[in-house]
Every structure is written in structure tokens, then in C-alpha cells.
KOLROMI-54371 format. One record per residue: residue in three letters; y, z, x of N, C-alpha, C in turn. Coordinates in nm, 3 decimals, always signed. Atoms other than C-alpha are relative to their C-alpha. Last residue first. Example, Ala and Ser with C-alpha at 12.3 -4.5 7.8 and 13.67 -1.06 7.14 Angstrom:
+------+---------+---------+---------+---------+---------+---------+---------+---------+---------+
| type |    n_py |    n_pz |    n_px |   ca_py |   ca_pz |   ca_px |    c_py |    c_pz |    c_px |
+------+---------+---------+---------+---------+---------+---------+---------+---------+---------+
|  SER |  -0.119 |  -0.006 |  -0.082 |  -0.106 |  +0.714 |  +1.367 |  +0.109 |  +0.073 |  -0.077 |
|  ALA |  -0.119 |  +0.000 |  +0.089 |  -0.450 |  +0.780 |  +1.230 |  +0.120 |  +0.000 |  +0.090 |
+------+---------+---------+---------+---------+---------+---------+---------+---------+---------+
END
This chain:
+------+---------+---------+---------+---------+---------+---------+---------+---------+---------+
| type |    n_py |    n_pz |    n_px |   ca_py |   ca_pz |   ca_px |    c_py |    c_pz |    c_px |
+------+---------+---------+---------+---------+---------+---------+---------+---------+---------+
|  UNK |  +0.105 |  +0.058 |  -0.030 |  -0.524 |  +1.605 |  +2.295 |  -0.067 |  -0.061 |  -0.047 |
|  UNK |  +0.125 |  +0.113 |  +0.044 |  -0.161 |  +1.686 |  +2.207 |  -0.125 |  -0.052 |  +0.085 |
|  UNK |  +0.111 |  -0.073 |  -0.109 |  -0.001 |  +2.012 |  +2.298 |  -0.120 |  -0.119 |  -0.062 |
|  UNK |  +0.012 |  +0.072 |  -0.090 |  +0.347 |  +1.889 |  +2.216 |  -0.114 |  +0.018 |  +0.085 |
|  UNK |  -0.065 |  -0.116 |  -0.081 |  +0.440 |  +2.129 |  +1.916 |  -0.088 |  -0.049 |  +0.152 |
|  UNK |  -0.114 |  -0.032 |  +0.054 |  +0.412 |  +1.842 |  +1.658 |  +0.014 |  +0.099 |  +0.116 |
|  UNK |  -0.131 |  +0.089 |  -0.025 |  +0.160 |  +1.679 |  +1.843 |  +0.127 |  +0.089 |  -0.025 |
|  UNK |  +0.020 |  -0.046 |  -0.208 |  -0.098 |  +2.037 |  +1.848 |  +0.119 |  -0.140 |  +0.003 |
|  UNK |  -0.097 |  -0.144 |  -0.013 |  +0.008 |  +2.049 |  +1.461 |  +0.011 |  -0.004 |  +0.150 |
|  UNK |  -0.109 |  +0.019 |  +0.018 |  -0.120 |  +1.667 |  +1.369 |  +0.160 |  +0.133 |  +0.056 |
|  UNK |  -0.099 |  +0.087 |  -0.153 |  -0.389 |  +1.733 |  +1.584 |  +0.097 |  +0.024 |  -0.033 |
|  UNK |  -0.002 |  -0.044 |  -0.158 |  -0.508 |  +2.035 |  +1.357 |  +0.141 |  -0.067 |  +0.076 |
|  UNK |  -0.062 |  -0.077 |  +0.023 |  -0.438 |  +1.856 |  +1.016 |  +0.046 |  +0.089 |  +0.120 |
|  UNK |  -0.119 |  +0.100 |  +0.019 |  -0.651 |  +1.562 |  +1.117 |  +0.133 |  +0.087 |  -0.013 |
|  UNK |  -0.006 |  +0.042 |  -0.142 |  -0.922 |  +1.838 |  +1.191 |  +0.128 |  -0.117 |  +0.011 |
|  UNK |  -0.062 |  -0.142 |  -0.121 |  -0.829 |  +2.015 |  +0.886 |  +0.003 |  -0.073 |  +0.133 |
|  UNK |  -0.143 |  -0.023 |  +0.061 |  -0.894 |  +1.643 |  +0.687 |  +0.061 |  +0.116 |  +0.077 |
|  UNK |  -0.079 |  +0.062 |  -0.089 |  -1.243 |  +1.625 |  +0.877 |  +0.171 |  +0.013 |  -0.024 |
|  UNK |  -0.046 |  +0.011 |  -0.123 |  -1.305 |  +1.911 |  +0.769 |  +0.001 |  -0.094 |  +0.087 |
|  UNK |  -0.090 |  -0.127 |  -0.030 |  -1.233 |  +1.846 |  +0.405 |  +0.009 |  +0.035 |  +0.128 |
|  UNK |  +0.016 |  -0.112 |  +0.001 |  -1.424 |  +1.482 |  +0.415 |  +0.117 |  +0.149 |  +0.006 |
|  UNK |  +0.097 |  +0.000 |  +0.117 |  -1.309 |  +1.194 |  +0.420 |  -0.084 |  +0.086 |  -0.073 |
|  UNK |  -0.076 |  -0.124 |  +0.087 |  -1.001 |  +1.284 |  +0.667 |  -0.093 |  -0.039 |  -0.144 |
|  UNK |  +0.044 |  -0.153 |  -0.039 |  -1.203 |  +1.114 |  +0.957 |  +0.034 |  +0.074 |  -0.101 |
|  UNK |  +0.114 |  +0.060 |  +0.002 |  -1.089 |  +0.725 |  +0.777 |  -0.074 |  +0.192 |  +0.016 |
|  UNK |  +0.045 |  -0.028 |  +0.143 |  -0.759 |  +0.844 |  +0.696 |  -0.147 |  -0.010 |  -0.044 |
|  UNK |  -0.050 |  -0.069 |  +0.099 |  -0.702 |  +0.930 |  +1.057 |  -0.043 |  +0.001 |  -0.175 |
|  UNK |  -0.148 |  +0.028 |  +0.007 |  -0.852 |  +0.656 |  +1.277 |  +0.013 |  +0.121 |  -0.156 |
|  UNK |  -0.004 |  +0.041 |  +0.115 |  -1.106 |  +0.778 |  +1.515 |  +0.136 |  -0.026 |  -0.118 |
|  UNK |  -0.040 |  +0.132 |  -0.010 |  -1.088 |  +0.720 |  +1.901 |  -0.030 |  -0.012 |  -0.191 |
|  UNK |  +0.034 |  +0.085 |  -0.035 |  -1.224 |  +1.069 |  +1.938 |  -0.012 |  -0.131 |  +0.029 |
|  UNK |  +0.130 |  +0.027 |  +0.118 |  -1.008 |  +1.226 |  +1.694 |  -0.106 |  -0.079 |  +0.067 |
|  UNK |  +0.001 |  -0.122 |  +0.050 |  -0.735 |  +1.331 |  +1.944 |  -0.121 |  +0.004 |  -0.104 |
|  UNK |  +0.019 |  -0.042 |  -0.119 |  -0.740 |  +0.966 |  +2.111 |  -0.064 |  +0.138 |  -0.047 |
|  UNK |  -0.071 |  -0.114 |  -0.094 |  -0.636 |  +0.847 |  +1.761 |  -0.083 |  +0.028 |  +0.101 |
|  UNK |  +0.074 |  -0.073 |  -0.087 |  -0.742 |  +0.492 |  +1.622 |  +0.083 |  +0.134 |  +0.069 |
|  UNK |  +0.032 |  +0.047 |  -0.099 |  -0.481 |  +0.380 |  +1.349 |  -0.069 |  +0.085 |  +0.090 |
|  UNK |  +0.084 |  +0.078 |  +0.042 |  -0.424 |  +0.421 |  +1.017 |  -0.012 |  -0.096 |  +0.119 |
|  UNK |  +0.149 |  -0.011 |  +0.086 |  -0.291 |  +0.767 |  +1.000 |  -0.091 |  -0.136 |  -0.020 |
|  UNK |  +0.118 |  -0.128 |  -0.043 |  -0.053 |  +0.699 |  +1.295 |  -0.110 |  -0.016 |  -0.109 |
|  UNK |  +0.068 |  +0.036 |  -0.131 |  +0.093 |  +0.368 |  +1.146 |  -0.108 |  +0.131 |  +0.017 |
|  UNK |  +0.111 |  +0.090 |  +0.034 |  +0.144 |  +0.523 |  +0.814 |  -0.068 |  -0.074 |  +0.071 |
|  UNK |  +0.079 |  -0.034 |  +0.060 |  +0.354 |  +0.797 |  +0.960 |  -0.179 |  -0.050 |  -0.049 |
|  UNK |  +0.053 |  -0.067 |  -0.170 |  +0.549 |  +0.594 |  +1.165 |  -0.136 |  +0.113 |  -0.037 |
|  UNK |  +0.040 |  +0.117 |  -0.046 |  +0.648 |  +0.392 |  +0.808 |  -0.087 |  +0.032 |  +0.179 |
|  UNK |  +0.111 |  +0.067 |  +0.048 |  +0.698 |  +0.688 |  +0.662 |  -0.031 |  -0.088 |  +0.039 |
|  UNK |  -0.035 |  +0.087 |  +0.070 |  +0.935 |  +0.860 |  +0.902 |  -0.077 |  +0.000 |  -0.065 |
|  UNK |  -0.142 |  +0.018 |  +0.073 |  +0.989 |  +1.176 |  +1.080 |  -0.028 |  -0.117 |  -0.078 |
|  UNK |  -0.033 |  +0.128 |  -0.084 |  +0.636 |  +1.162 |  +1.309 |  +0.112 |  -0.061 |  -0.052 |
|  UNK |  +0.023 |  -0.034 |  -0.160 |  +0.557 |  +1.541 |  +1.224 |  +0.043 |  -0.169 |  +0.084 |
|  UNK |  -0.076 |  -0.100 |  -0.078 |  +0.720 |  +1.589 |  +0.880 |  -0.043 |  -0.041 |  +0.162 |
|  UNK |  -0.134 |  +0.119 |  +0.010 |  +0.577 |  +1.202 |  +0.772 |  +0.079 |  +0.205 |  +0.093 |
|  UNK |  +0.007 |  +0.160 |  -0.077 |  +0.210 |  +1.302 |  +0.895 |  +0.166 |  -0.004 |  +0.004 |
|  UNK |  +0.023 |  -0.042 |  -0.073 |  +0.223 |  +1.609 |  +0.668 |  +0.044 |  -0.094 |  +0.135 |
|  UNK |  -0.103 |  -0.101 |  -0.003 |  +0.320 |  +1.441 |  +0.367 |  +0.020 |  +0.056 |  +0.175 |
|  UNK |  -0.121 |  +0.082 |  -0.009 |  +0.083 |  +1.181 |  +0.418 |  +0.132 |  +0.091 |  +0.048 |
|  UNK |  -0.018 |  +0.070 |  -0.165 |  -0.198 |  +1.437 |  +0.511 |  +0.143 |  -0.066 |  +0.012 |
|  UNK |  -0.070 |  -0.123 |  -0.070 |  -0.090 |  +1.603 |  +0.182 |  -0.019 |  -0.033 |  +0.137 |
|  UNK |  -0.173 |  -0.021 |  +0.014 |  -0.140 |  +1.284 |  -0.042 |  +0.079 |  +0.167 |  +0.120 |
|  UNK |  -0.072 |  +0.115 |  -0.041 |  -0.460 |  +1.240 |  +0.125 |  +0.158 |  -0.001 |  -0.023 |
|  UNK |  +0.060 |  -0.004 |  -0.148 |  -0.604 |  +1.564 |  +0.054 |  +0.093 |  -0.069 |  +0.027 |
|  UNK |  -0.050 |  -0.145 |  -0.081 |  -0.439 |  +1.575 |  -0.319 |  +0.015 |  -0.010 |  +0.168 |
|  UNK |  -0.162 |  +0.045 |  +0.040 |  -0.589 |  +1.250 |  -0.408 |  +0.070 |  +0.077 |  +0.087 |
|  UNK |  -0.012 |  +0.111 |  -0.134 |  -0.944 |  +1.404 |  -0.275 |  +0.116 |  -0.076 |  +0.016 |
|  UNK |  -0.068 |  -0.081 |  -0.185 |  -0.828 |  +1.704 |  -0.506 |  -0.028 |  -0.091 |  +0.060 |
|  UNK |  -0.162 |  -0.014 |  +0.023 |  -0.801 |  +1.418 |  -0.824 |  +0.027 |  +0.107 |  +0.133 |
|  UNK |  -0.049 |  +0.097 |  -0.039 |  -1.135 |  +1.297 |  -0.739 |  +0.123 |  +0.010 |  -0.016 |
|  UNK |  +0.028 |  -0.008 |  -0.180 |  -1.310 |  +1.659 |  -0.737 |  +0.081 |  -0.163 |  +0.049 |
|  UNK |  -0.020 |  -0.120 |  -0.042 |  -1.149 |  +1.713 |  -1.100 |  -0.008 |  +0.011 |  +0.170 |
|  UNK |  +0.037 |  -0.110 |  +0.027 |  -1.146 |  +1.397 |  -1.287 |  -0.008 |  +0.040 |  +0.117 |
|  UNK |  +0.006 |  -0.020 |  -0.120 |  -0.876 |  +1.089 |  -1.239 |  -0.108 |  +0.144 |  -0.052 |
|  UNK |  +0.000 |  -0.144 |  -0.048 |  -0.766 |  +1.016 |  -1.541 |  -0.107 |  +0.053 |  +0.069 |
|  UNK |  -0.139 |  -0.069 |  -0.103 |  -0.609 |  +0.704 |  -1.728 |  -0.014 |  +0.107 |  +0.038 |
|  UNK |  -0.011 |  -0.202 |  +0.093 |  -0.937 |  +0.693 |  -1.972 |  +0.072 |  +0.005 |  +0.092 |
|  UNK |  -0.007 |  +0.026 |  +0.152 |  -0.948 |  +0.286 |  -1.886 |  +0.005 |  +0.139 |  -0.060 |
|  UNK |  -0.103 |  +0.112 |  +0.049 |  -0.857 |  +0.295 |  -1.522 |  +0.032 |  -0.012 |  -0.116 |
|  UNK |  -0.171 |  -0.050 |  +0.009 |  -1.060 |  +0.576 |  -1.493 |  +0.087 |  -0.068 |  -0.041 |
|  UNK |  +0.005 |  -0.086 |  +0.122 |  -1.360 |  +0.373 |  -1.598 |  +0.124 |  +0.081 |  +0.019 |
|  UNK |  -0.039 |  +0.004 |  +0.151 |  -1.269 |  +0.139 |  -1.371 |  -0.023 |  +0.039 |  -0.099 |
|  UNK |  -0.137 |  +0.039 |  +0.024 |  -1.272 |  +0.331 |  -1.096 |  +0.054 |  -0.064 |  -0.105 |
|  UNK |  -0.044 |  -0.106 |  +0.058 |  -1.625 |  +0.454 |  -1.146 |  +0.154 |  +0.008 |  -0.014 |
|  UNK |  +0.001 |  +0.048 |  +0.151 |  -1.735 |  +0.077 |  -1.159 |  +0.092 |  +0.150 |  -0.068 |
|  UNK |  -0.092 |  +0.177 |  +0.053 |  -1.598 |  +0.032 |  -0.819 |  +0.002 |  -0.002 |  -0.136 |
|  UNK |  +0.066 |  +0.119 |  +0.000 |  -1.729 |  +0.373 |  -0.685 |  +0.123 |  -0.072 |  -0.077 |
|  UNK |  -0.015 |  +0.079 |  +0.110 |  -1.488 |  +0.671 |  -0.578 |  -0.047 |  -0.162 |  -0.032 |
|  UNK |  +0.112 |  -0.001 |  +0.054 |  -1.536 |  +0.891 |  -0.273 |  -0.049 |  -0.059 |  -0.136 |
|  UNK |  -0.003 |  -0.103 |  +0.053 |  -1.199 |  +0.882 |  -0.180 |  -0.123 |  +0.069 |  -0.117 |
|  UNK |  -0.019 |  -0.085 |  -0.085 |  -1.247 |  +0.651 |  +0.111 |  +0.003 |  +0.128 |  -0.063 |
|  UNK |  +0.125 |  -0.080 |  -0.043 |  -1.420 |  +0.443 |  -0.130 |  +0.014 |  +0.095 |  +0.076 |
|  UNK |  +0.061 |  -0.036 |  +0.068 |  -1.094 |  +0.396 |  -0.342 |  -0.139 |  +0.050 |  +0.045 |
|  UNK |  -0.067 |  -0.107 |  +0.030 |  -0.828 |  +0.347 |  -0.027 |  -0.179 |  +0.070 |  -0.134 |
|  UNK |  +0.084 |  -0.089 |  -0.117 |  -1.047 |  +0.044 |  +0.079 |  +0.042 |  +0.152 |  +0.028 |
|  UNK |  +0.115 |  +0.017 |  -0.041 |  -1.035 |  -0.163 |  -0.220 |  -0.030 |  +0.059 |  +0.083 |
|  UNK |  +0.062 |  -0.083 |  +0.055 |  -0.697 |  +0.006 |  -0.284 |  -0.081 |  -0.063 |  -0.014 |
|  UNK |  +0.078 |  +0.075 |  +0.074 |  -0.565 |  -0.172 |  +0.022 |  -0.050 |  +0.089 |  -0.134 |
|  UNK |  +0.168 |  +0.025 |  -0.021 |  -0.375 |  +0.054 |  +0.186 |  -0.035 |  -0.070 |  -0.085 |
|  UNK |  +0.013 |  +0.123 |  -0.093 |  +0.025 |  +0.128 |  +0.233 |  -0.151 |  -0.058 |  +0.026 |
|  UNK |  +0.108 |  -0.031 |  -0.142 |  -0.023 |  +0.511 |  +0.265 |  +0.005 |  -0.138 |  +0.001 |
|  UNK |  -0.077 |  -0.047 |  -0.118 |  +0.276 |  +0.503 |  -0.016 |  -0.111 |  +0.035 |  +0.124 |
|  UNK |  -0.099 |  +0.068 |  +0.002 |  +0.164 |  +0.274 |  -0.263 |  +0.058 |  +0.042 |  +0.128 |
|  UNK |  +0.089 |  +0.140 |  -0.093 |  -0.225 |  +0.390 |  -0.234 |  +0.152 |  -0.089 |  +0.018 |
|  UNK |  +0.113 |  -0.025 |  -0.101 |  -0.117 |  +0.727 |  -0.351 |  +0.012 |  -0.143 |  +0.111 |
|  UNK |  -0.132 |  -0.010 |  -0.134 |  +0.153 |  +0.620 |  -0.588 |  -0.085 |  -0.007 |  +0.113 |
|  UNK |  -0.083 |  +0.138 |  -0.026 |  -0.148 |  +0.425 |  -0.759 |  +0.111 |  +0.032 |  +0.060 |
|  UNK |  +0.129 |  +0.069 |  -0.091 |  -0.416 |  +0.750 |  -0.741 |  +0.128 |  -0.145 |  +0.029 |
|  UNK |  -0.032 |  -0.073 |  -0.112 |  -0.075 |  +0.941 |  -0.913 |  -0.082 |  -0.073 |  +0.066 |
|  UNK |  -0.144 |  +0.005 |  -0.029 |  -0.068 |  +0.674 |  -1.192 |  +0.018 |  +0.072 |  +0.136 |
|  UNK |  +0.054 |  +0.101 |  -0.140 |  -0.478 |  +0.747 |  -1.197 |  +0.126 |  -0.058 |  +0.023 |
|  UNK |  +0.052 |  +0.116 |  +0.083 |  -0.388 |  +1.077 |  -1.419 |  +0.023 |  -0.123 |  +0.098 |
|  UNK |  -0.131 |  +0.087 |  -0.041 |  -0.467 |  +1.394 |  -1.203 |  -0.010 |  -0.156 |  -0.111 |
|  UNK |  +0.009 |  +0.190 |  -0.063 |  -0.749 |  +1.570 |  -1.360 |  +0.164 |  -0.074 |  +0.023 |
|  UNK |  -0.024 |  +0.160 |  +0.125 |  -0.698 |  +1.865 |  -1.582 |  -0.033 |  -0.108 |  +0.027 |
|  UNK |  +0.141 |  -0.036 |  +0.088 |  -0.876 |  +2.123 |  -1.311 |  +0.018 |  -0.120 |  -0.128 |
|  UNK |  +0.140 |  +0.081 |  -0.058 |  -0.644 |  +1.934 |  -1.066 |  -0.128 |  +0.032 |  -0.083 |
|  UNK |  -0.027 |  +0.130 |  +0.038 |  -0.278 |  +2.049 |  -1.307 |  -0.167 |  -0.082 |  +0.099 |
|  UNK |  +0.009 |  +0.059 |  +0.094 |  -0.407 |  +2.368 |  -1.298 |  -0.032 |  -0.135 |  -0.029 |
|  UNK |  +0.123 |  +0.007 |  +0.060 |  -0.491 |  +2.424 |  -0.930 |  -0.008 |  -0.046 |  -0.174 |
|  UNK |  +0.133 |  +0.131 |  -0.060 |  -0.191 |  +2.265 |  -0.828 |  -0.133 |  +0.032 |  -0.101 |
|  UNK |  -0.045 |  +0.192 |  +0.114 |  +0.038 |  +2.434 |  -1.093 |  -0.073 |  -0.076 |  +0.084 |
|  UNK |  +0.071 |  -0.017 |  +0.172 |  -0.134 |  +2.791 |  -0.939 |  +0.014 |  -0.059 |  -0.086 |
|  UNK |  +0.172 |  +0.007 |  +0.041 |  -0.085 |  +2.656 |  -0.582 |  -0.052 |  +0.036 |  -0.160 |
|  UNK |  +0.072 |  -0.092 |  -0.098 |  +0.308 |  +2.634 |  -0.636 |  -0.139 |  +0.028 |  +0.020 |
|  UNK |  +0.163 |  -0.038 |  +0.044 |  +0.394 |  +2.291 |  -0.751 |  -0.054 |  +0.130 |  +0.081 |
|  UNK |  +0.103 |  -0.068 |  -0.081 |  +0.776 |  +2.237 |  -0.788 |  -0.114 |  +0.012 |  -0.022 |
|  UNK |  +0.156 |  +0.038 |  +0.021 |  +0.976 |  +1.991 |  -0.999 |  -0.075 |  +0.071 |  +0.151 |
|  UNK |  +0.050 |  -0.096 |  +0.050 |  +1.368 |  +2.093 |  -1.091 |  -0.235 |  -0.030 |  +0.055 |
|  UNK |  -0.099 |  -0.033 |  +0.164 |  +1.526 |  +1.872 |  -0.816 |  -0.124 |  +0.118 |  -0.023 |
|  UNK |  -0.121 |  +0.098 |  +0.023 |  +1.267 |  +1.707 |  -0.536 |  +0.082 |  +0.121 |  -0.133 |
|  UNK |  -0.059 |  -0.032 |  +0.151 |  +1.023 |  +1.970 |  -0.366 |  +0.140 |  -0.093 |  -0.003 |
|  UNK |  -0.058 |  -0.141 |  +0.012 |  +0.865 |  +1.783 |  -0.079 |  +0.083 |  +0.051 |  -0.140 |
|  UNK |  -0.169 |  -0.042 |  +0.019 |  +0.848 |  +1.424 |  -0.023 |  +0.072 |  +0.116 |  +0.015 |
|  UNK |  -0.036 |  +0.106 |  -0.109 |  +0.453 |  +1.367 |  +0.013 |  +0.135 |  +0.010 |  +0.081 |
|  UNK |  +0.077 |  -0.008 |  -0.133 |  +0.289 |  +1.630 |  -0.148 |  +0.094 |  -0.060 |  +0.101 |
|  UNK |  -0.042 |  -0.140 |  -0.076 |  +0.602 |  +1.635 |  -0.398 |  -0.060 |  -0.011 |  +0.100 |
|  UNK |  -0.136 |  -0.050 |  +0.006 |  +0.541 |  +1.275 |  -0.489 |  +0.011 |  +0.086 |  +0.097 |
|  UNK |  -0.005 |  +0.076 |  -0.096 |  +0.185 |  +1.277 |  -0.489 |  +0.108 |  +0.001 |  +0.059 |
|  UNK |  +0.085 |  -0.114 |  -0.110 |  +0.174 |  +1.576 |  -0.757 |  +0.006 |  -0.099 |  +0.134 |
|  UNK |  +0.109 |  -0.114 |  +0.056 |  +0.434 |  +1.396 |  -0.972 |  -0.071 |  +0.073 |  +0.116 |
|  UNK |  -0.022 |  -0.118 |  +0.016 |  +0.768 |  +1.273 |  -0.931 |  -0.091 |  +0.112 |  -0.067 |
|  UNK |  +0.012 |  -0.062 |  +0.107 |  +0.720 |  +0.975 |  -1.061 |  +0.040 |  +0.161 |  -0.009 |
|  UNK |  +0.039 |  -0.147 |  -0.064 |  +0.835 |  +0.741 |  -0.762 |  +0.011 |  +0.094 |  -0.238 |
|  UNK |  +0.095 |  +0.028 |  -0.077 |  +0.821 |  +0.374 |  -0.893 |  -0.063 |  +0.139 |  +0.049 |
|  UNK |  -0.039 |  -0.073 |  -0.154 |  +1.010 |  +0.380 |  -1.188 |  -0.124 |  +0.001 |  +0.065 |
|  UNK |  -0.081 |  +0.115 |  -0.047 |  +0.970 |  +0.194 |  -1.517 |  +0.041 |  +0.056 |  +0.153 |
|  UNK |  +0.046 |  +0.129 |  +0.052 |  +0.899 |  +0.497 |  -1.752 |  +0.078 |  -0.062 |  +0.092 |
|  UNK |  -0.108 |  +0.125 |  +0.031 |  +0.979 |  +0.827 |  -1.592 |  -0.057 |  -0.116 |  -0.008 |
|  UNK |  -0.027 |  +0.110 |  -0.074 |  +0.703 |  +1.098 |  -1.557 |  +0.125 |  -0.114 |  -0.030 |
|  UNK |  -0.020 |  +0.110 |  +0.130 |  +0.688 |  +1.459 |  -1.666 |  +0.011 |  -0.144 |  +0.098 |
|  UNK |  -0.047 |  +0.138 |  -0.039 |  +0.454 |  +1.667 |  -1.463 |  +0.091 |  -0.103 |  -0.140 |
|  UNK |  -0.023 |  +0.025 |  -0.123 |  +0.356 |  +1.984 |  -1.580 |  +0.124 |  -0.069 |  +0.059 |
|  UNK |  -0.155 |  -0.100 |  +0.010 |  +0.476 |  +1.992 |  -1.979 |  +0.004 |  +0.016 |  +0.205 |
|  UNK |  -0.076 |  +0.077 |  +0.071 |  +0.193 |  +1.685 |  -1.992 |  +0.142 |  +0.082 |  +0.053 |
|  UNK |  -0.048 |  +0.019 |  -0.122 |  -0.080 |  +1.898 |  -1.775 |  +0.172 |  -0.104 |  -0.037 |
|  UNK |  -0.168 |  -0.062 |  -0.059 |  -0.042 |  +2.177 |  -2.016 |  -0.003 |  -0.071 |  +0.109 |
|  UNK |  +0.048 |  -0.022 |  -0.148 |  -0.325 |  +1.956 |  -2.233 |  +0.148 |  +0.037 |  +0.033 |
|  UNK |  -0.155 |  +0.044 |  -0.050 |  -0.304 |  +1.982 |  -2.595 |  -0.053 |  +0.030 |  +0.110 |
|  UNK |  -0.071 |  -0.146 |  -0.038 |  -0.674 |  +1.998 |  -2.719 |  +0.158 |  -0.086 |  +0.096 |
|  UNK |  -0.004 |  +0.049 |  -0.194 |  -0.756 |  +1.634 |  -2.872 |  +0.063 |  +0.187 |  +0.059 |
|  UNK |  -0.140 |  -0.027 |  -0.079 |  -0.832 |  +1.715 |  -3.222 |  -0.001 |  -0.003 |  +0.148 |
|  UNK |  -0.067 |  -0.093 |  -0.030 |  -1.144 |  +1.584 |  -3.358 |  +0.099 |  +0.014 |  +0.075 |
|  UNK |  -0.012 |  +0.032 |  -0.201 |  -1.180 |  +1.265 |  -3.497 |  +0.036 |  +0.143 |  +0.017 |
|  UNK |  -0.160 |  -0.025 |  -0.105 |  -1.294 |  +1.345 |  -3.861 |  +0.007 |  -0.024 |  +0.104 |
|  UNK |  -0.081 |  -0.002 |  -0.193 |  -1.592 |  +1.242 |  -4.021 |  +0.122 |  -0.018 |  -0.011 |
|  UNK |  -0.095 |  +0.103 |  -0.050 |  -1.657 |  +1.360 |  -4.419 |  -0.009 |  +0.042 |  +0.128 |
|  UNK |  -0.102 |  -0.065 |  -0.121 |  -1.967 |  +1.437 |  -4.531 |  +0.132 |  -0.087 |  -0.003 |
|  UNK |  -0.046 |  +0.053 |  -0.073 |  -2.114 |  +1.382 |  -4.874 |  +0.102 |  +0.028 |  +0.092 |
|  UNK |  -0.105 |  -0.060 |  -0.078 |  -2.313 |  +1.580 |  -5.102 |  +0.039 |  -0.099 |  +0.110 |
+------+---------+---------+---------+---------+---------+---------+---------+---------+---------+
END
């Protein structure tokens, strides 16, 4: 009797019908995107397309807007997100970000966001988060936001500036 191997079937993933992306473009218009930009055209994420699309894994295209638009080294963007050197390139090569490294994406991409409503630009934005704050003890934003509360606490200031009660 003789077997036959098969590859098994890849389950369809609903993160595909999510996010679509454009070949050759810089903004994709995926979960970084929006964080960052806000709802563009037809592409919203209400928490129940976040949580989906993060239980799938973000694919490391979003980890590369990421580090495009905070303006960072991704040598020093990748440990901040709790992500080794070798564990990066294994993503690199299975294009996909798993589950607790795709919300640390998230985090960061929503500080950005956040950041750019309260200091209007991106470029004023990216200063602030990557420079010593007063409000963080003399710490610098993306660095404190390594954690979840530090990230609230970055989230905090950012609210006490915005409504002029900065300490």
C-alpha cells in the first residue's frame, strides 16, 4: 500500500479581503496607514477588523510603513518592538508579523497617529516622539512606549499638551 503526500491546503485567510494593498506604492492603506492618517476612502478598521486582522498577524509590509513613517532606523525600531534580529528575519521570509508583534506595530502606529493630531504635522510629530520629554521624566517617547503602560503614559501627556495642561 502506498501513501500519497499532499501539501495541505493553506486555510483562506480574511486578512487578504481586509486590507488590499497597491503594488508599487508607498502608502498601502493598511492598518498603519489608517492608525496614522485616519480613515482614507472605502478602508475602515473598527476594533472587530483590528482584532481580526492582529489575530492573523500583520504582514511585515505594515512593520516597513511603520519604520517609514516614525523615520527610525529599523535596527532600533525592531528591538523597541520586542523583536530579535534572527526573529526578524524569519518574518522577513514568511512575510508576517505574528500576533503580539503585530499589536506592538499597532501601539506605535497609534502613538504616531496620535502625536500627528496633537502637534498637526508629521515631521513635529516625529521630533516629539523621539526626543527627551520633561512629561516622561526626561524620557523620549518611543523609547517609554515599550511597554503598554508606558504607551498610556505617552498617551496621557500627549492629551494634557493637547488641552494645555502639560507637565
Amino acid at each position: 500500500m502506498s501513501a500519497v503526500l499532499t501539501k495541505p491546503q493553506a486555510k483562506k485567510s480574511p486578512f487578504k479581503t481586509i486590507i488590499r494593498y497597491k503594488s508599487g506604492t508607498k502608502a498601502h492603506g493598511g492598518v498603519v496607514s489608517y492608525c496614522v492618517h485616519g480613515p482614507t476612502g472605502k478602508i475602515t478598521f473598527p476594533p472587530s477588523k483590528l482584532v481580526e486582522v492582529l489575530r492573523i498577524g500583520l504582514p511585515v509590509r505594515e512593520l516597513n510603513d511603520l519604520q517609514a513613517t516614525l523615520d527610525v532606523p529599523m535596527e532600533k525600531l525592531v528591538p523597541m518592538l520586542g523583536i530579535s534580529k534572527a526573529t526578524f528575519h524569519r518574518r522577513k521570509l514568511t512575510g508576517r508579523l505574528d500576533q503580539s508583534e503585530s499589536d506592538r506595530v499597532l501601539r506605535y502606529a497609534r502613538l504616531m497617529g496620535r502625536a500627528m493630531e496633537v502637534m498637526e504635522t508629521q515631521e513635529n510629530a516625529r521630533q516629539w516622539l523621539t526626543s527627551p520629554q520633561f512629561g516622561l521624566g526626561g524620557a523620549i517617547p518611543l523609547e517609554y512606549a515599550e511597554t503598554e503602560v508606558g504607551a498610556r503614559e505617552v498617551e496621557d501627556l500627549l492629551g494634557r499638551i493637547e488641552y494645555g495642561v502639560y507637565s
